[in-house]
MOPAC internal coordinates of N, CA, C and O (Angstrom, degrees):
PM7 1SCF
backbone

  N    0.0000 0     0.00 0     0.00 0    0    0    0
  C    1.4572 1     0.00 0     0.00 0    1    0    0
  C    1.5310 1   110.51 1     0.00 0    2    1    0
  O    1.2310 1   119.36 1   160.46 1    3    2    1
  N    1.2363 1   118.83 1   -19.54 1    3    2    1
  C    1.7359 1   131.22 1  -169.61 1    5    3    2
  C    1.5657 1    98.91 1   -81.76 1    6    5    3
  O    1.2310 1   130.85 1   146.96 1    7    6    5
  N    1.2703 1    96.66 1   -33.04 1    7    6    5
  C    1.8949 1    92.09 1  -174.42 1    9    7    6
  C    1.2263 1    89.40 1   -96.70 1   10    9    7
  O    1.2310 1    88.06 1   140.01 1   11   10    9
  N    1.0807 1   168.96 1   -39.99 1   11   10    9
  C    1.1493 1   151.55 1   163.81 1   13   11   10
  C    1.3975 1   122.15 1   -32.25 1   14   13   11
  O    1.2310 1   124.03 1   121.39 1   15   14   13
  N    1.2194 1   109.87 1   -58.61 1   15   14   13
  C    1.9425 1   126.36 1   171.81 1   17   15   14
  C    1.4620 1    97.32 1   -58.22 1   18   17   15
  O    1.2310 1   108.08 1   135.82 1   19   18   17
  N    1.3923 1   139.87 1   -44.18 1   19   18   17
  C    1.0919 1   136.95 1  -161.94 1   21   19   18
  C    1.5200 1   124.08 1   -68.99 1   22   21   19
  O    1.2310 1   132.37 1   147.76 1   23   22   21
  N    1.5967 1    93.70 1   -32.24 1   23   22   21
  C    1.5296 1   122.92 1  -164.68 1   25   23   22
  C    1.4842 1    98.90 1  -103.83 1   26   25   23
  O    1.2310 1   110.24 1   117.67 1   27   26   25
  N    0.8447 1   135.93 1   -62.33 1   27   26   25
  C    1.3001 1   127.33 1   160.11 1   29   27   26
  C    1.6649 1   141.71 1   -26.91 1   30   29   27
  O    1.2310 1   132.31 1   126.68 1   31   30   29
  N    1.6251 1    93.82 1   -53.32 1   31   30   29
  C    1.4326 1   113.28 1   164.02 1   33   31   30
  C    1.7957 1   117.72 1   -57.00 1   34   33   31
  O    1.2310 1   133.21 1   133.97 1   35   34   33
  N    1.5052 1    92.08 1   -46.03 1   35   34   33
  C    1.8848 1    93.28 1   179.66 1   37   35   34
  C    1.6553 1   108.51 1   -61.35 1   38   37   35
  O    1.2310 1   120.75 1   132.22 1   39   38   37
  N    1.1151 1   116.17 1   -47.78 1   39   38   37
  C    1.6891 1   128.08 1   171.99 1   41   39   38
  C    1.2691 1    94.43 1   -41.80 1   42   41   39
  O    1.2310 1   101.65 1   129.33 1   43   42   41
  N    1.2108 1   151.08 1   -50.67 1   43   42   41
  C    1.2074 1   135.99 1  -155.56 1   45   43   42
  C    2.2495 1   112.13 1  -115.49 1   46   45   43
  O    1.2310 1   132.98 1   155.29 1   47   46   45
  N    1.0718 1    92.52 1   -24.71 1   47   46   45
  C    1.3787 1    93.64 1   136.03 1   49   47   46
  C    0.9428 1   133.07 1   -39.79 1   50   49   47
  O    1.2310 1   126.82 1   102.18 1   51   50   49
  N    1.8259 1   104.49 1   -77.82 1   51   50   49
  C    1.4043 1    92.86 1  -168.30 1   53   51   50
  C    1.8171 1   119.55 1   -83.00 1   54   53   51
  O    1.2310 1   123.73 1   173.75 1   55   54   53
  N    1.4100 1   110.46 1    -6.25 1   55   54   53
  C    1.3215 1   128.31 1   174.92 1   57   55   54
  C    1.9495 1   117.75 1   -67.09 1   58   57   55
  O    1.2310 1   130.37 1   147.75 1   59   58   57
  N    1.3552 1    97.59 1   -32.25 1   59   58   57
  C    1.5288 1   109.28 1   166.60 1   61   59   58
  C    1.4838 1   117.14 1   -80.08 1   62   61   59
  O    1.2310 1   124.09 1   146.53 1   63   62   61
  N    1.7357 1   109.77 1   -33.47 1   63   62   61
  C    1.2192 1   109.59 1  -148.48 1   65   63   62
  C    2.1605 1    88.15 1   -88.07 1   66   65   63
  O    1.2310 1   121.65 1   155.36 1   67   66   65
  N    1.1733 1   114.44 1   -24.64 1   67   66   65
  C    1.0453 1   103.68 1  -173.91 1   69   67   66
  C    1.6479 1    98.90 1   -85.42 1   70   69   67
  O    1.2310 1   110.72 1   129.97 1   71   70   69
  N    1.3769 1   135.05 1   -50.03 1   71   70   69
  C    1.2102 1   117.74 1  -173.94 1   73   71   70
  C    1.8386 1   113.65 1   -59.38 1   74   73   71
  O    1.2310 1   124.85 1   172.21 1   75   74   73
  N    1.5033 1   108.30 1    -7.79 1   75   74   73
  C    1.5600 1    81.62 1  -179.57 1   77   75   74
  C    1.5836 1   107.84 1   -98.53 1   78   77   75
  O    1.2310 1   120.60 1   175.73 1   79   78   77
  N    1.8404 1   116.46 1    -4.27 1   79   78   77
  C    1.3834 1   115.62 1   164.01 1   81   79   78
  C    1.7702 1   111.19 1   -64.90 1   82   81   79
  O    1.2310 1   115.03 1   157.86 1   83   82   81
  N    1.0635 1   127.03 1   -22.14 1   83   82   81
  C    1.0458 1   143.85 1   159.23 1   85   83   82
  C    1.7338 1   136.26 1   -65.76 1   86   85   83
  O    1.2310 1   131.70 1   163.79 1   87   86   85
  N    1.3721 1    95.02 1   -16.21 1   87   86   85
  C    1.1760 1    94.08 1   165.00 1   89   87   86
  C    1.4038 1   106.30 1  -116.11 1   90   89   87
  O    1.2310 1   114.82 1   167.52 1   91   90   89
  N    1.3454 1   127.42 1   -12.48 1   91   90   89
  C    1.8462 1   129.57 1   161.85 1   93   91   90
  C    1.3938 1   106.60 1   -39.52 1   94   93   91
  O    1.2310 1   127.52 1   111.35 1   95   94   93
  N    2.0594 1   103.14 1   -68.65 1   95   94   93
  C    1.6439 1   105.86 1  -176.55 1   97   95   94
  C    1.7792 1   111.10 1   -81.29 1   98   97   95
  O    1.2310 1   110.82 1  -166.27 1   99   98   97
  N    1.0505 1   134.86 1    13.73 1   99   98   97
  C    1.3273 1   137.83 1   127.77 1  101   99   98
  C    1.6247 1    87.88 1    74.09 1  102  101   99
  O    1.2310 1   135.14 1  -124.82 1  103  102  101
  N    1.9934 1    88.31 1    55.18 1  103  102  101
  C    1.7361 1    93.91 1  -179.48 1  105  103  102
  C    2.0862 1   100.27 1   -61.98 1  106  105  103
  O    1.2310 1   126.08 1   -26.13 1  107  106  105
  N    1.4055 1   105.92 1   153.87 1  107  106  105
  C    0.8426 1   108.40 1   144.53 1  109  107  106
  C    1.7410 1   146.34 1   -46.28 1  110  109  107
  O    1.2310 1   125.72 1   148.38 1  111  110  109
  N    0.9741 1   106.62 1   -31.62 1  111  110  109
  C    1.9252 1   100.44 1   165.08 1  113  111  110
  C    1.7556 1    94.94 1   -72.54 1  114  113  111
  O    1.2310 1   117.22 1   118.41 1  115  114  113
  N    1.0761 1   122.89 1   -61.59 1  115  114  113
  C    1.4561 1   116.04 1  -177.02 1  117  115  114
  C    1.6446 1   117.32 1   -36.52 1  118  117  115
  O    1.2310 1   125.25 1   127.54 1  119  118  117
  N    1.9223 1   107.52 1   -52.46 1  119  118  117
  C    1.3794 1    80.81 1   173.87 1  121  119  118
  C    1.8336 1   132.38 1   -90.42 1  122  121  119
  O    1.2310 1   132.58 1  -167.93 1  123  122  121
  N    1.6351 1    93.30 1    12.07 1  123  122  121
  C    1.8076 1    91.06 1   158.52 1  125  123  122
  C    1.2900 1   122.02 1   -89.11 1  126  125  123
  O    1.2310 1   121.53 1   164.08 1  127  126  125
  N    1.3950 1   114.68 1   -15.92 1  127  126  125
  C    1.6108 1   115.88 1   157.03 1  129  127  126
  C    1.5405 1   114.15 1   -43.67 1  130  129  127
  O    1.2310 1   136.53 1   103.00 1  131  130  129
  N    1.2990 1    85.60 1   -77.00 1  131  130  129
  C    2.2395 1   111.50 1  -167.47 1  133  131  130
  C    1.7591 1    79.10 1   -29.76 1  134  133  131
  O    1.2310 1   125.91 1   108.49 1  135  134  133
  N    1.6499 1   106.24 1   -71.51 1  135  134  133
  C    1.5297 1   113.55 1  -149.27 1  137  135  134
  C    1.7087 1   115.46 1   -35.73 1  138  137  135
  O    1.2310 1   129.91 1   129.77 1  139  138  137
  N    0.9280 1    98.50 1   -50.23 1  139  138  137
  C    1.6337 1   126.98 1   174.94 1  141  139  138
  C    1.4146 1   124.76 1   -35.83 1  142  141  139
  O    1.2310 1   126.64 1   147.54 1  143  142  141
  N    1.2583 1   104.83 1   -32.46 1  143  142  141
  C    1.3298 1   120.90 1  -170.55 1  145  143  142
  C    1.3962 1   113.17 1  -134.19 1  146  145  143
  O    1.2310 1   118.07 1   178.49 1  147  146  145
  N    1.4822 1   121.27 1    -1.51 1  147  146  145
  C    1.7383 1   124.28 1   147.67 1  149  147  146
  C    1.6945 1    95.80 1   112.91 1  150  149  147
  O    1.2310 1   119.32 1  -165.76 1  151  150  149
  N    1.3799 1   118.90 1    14.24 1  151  150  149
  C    1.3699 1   105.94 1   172.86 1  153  151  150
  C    1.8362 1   106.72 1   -98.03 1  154  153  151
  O    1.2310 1   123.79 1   -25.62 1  155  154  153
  N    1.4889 1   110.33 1   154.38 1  155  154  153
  C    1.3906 1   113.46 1  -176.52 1  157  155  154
  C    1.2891 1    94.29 1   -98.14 1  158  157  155
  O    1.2310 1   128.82 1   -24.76 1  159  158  157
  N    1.7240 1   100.61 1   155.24 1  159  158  157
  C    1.3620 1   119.64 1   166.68 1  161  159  158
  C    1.6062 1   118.35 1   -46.46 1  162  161  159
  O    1.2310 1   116.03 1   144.34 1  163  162  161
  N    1.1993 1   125.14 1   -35.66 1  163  162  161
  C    1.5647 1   133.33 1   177.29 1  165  163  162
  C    1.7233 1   107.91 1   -52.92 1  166  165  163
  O    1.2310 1   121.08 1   140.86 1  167  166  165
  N    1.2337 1   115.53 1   -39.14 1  167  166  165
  C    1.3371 1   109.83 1  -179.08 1  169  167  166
  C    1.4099 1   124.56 1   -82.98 1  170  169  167
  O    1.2310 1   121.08 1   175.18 1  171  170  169
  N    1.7709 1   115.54 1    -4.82 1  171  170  169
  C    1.5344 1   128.33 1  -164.23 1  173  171  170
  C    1.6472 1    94.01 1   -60.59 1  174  173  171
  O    1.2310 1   112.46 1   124.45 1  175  174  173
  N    1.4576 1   131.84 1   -55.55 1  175  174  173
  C    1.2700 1   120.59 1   169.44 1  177  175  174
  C    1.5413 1   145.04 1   -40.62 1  178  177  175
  O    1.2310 1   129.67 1   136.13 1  179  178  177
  N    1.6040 1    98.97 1   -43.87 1  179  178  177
  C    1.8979 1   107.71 1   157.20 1  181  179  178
  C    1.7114 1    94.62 1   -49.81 1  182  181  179
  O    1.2310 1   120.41 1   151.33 1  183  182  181
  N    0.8428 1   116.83 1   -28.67 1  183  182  181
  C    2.2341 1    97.42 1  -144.13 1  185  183  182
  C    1.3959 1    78.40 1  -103.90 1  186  185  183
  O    1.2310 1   108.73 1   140.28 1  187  186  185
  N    1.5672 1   138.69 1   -39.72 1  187  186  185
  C    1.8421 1   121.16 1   162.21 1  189  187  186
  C    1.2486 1   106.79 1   -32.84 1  190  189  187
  O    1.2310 1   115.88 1   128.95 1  191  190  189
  N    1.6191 1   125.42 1   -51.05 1  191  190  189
  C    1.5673 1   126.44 1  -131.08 1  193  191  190
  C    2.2094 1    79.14 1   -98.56 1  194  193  191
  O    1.2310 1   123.23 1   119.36 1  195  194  193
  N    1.1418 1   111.42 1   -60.64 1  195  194  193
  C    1.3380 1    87.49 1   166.95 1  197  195  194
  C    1.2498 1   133.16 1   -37.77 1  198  197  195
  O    1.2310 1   109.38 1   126.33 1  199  198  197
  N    1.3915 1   137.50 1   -53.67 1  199  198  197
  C    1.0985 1   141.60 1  -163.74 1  201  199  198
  C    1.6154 1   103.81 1   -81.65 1  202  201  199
  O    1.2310 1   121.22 1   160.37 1  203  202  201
  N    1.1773 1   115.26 1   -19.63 1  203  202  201
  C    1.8230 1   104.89 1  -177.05 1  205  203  202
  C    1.3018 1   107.48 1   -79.56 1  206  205  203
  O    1.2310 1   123.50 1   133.53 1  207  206  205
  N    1.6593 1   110.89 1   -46.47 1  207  206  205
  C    1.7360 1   131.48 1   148.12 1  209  207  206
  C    1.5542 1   107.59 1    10.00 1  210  209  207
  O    1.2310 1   140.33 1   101.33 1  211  210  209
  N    1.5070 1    78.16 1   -78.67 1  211  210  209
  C    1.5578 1    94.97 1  -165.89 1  213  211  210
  C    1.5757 1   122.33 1   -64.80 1  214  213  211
  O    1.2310 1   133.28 1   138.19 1  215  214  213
  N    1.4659 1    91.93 1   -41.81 1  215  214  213
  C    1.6470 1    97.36 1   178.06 1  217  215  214
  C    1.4467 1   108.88 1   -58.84 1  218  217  215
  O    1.2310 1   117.32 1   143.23 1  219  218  217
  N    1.7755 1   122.71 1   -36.77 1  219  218  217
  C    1.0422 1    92.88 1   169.17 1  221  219  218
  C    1.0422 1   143.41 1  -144.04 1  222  221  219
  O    1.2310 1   131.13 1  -126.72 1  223  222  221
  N    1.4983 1    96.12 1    53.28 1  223  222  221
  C    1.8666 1   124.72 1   131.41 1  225  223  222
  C    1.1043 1   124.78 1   -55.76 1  226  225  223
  O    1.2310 1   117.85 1   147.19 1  227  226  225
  N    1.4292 1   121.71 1   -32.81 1  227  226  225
  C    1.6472 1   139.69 1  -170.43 1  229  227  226
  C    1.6674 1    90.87 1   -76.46 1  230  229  227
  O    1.2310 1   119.04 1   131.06 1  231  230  229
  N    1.3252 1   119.44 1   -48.94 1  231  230  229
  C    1.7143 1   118.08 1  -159.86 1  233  231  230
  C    1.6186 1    93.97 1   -73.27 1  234  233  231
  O    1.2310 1   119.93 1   131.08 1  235  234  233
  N    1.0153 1   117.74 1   -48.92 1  235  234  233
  C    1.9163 1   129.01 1   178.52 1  237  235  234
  C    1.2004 1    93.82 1   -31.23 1  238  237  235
  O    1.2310 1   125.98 1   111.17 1  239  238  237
  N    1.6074 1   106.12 1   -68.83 1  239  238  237
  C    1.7694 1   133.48 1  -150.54 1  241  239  238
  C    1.5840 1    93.76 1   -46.14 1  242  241  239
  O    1.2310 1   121.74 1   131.64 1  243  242  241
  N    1.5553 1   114.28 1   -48.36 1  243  242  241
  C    1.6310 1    99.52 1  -162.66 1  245  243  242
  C    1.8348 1   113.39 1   -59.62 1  246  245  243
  O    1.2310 1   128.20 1   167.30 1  247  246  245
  N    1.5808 1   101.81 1   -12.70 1  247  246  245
  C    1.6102 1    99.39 1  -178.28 1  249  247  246
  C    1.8921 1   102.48 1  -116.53 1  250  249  247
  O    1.2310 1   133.57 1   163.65 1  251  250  249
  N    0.4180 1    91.37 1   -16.35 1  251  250  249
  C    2.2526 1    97.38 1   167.73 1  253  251  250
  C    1.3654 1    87.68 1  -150.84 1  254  253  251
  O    1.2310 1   133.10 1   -68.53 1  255  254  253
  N    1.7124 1    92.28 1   111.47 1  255  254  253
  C    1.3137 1   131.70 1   161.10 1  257  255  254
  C    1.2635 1   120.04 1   -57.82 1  258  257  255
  O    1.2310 1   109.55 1   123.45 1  259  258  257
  N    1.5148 1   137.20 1   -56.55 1  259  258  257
  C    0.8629 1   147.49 1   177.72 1  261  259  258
  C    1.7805 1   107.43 1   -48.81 1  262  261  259
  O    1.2310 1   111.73 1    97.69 1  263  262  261
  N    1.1600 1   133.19 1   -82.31 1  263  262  261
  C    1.4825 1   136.81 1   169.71 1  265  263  262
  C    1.8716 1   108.24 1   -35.43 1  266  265  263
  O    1.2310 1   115.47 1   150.26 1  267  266  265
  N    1.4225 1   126.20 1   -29.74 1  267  266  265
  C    1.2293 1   137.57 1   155.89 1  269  267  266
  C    1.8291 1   120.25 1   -47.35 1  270  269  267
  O    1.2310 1   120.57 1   122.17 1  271  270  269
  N    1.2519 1   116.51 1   -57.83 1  271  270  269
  C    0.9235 1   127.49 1   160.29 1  273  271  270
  C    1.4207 1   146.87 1   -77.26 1  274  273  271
  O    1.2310 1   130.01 1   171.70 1  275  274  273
  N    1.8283 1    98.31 1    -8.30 1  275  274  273
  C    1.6729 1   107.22 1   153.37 1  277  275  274
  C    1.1529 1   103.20 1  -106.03 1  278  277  275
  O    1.2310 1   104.31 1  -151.01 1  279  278  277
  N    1.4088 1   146.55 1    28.99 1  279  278  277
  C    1.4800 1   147.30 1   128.59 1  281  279  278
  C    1.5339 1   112.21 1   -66.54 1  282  281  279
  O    1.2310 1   127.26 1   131.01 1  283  282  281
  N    1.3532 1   103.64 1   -48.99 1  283  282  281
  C    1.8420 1   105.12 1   176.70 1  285  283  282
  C    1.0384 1   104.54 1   -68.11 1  286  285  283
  O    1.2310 1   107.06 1   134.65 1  287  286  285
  N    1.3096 1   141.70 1   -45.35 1  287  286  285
  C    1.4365 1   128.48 1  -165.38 1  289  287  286
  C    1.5607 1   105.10 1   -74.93 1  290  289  287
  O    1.2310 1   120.60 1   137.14 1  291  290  289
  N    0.8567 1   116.46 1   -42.86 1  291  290  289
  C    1.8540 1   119.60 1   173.10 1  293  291  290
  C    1.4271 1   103.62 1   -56.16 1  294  293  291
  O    1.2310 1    99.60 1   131.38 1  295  294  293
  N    1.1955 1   154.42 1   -48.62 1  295  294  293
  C    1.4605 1   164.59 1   152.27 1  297  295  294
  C    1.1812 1   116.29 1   -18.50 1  298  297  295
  O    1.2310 1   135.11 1   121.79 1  299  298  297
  N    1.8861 1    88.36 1   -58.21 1  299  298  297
  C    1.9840 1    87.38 1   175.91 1  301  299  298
  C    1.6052 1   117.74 1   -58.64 1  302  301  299
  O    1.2310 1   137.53 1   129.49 1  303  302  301
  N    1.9513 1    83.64 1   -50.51 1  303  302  301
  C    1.5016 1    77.69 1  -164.86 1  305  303  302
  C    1.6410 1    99.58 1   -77.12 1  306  305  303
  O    1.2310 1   103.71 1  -177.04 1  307  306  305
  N    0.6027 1   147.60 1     2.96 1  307  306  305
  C    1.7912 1   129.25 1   156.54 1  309  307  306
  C    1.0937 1   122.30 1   -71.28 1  310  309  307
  O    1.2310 1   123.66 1   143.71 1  311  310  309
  N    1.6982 1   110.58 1   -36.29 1  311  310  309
  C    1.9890 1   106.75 1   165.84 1  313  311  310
  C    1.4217 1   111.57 1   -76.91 1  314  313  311
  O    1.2310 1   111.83 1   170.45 1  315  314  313
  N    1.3694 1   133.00 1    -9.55 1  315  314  313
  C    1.1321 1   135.20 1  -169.95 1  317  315  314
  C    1.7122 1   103.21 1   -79.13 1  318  317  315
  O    1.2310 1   115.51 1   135.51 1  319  318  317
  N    0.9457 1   126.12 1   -44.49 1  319  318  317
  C    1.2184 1   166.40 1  -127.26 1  321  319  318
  C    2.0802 1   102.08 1  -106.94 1  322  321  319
  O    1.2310 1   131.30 1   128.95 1  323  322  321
  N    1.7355 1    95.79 1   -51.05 1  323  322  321
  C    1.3372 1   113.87 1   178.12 1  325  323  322
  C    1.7391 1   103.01 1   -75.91 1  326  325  323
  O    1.2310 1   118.48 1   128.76 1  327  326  325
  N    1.4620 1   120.49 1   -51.24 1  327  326  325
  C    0.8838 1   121.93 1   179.26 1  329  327  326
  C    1.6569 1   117.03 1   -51.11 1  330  329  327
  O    1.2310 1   117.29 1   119.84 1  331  330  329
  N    1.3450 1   122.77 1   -60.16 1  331  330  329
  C    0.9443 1   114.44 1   150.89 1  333  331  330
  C    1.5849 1   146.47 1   -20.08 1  334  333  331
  O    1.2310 1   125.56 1   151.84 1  335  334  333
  N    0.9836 1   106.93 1   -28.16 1  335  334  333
  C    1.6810 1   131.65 1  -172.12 1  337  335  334
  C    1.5203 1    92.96 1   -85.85 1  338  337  335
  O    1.2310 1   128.70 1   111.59 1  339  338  337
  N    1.3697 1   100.84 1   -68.41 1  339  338  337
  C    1.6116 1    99.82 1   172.94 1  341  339  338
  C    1.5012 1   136.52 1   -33.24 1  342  341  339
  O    1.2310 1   132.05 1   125.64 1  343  342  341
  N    1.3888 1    94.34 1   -54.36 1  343  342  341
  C    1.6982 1   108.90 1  -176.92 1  345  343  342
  C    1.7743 1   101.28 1   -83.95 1  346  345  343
  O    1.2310 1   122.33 1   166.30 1  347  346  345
  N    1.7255 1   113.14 1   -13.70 1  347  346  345
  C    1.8295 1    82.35 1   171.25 1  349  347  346
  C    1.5732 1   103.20 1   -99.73 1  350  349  347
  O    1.2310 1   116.74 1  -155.36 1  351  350  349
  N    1.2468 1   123.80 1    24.64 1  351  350  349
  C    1.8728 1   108.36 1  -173.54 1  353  351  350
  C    1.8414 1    79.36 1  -135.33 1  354  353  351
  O    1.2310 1   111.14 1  -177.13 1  355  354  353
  N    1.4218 1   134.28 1     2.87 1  355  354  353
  C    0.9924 1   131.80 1   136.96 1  357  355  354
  C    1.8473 1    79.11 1    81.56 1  358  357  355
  O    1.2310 1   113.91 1   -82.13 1  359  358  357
  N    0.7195 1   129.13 1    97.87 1  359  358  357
  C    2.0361 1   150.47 1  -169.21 1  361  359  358
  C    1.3201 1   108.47 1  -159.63 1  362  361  359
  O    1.2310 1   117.29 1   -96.03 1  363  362  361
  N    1.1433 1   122.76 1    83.97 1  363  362  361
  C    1.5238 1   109.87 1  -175.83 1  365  363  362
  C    1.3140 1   105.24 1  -127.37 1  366  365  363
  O    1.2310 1   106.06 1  -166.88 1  367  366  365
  N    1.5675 1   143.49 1    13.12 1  367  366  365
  C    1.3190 1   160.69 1   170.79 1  369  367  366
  C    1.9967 1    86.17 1   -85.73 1  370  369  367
  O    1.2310 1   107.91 1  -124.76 1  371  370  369
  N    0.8225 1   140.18 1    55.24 1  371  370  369
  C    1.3941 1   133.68 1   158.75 1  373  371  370
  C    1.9174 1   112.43 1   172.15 1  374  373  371
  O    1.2310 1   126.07 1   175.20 1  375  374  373
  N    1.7353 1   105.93 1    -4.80 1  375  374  373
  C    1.2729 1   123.14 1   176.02 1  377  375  374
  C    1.3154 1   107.63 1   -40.64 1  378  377  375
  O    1.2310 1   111.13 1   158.70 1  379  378  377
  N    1.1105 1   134.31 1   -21.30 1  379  378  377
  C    1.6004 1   119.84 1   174.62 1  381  379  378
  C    1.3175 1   124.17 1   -73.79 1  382  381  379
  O    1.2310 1   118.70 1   174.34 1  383  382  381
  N    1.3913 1   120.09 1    -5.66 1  383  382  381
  C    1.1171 1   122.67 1  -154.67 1  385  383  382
  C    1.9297 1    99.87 1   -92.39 1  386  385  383
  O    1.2310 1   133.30 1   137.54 1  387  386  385
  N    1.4267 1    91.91 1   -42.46 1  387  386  385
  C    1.6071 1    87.44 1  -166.25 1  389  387  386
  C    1.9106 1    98.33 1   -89.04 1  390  389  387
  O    1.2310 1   123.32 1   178.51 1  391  390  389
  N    1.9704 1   111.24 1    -1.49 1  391  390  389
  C    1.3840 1    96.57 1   177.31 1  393  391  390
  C    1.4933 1   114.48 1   -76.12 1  394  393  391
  O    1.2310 1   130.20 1   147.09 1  395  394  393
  N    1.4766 1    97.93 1   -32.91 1  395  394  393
  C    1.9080 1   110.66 1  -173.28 1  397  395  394
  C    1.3819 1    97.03 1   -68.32 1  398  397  395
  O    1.2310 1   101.72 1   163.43 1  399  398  397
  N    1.2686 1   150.96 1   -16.57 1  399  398  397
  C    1.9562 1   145.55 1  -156.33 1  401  399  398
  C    1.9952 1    73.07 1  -102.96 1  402  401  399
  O    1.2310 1   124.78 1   121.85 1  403  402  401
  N    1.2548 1   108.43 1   -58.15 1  403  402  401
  C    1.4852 1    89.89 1  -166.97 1  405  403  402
  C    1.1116 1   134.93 1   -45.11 1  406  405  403
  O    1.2310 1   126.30 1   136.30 1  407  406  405
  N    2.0162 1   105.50 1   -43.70 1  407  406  405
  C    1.1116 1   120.31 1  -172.86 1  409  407  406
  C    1.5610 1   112.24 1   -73.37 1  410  409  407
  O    1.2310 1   125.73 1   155.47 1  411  410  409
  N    1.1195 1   106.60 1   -24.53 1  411  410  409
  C    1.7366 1   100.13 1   173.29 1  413  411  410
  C    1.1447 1   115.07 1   -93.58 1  414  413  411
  O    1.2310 1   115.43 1   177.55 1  415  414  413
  N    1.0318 1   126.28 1    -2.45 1  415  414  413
  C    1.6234 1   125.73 1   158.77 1  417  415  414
  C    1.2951 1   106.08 1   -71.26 1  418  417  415
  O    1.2310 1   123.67 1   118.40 1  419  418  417
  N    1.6600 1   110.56 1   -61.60 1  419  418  417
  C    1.5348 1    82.64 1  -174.61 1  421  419  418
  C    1.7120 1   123.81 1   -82.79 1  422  421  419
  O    1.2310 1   115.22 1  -162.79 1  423  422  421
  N    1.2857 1   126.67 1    17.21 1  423  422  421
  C    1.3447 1   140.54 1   139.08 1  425  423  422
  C    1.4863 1    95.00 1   -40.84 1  426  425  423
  O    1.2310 1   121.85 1    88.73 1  427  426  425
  N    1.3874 1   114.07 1   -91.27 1  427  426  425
  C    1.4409 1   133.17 1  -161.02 1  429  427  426
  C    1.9152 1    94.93 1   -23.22 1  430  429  427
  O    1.2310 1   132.20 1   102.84 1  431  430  429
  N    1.8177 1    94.04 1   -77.16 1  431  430  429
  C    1.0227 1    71.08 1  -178.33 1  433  431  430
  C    1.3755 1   171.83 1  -112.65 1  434  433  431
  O    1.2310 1   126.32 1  -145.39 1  435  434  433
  N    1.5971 1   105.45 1    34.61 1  435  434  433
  C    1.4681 1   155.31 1   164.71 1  437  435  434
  C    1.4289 1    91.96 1   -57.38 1  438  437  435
  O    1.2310 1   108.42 1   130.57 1  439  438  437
  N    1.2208 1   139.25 1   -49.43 1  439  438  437
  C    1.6439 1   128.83 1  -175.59 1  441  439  438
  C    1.5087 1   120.86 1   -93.47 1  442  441  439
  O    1.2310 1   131.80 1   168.70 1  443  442  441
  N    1.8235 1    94.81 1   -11.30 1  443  442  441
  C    1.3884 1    88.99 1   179.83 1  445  443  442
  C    1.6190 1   111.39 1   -84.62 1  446  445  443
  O    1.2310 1   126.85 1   165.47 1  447  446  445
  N    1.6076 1   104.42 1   -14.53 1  447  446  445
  C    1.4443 1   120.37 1  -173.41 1  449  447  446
  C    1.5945 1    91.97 1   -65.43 1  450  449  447
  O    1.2310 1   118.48 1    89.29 1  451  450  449
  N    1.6195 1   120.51 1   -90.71 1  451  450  449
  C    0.9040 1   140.69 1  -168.32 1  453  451  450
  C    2.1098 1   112.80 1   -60.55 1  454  453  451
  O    1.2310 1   122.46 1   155.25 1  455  454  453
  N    0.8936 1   112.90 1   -24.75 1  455  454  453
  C    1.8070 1   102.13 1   176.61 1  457  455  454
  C    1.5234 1   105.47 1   -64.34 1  458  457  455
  O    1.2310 1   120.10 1   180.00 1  459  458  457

């Protein structure tokens, strides 16, 4: 179950940690995402500074659990949240993106509960 939490967590590490370098330099696919779904370019930096946050709360998390698991719960609810966005401006040519951040969040933190 330890390599599972371990392996999982890095996947989403490094899966957060690169989309929020990506939203710093305000790559272009990022801002046809944001656009898509009604967020402005002005905010692409909050949602970097979230997402690095998290990544590394998530890296903490594997050694204090507790700060681990209020990184996952912030994750969910931020992909929960994204997903949502999606399904009300109706974007579903890129819907995988915010289902896979969800689903390994709540991986993340389903193992961080139970490992």
């Amino acid at each position: 179950m330890v390599i599972a939490l371990v392996t999982v967590t890095f996947v989403n590490i490094l899966f957060n940690a690169i989309e929020s370098v990506a939203n710093f330099m305000q790559a272009d696919w990022v801002k046809r995402n944001s656009h898509a779904v009604g967020v402005p370019d002005s905010m692409l930096p909050f949602l970097g500074l979230v997402k690095g946050a998290a990544a590394a709360g998530l890296a903490v998390g594997l050694f204090w659990r507790p700060l681990g698991i209020a990184a996952s719960v912030g994750l969910v609810v931020f992909f929960l949240l994204a997903t949502a966005l999606h399904i009300r401006h109706r974007v579903f040519h890129n819907f995988y993106g915010p289902l896979l951040f969800l689903a390994l969040s709540v991986a993340v933190l389903w193992l961080m509960i139970v490992a």
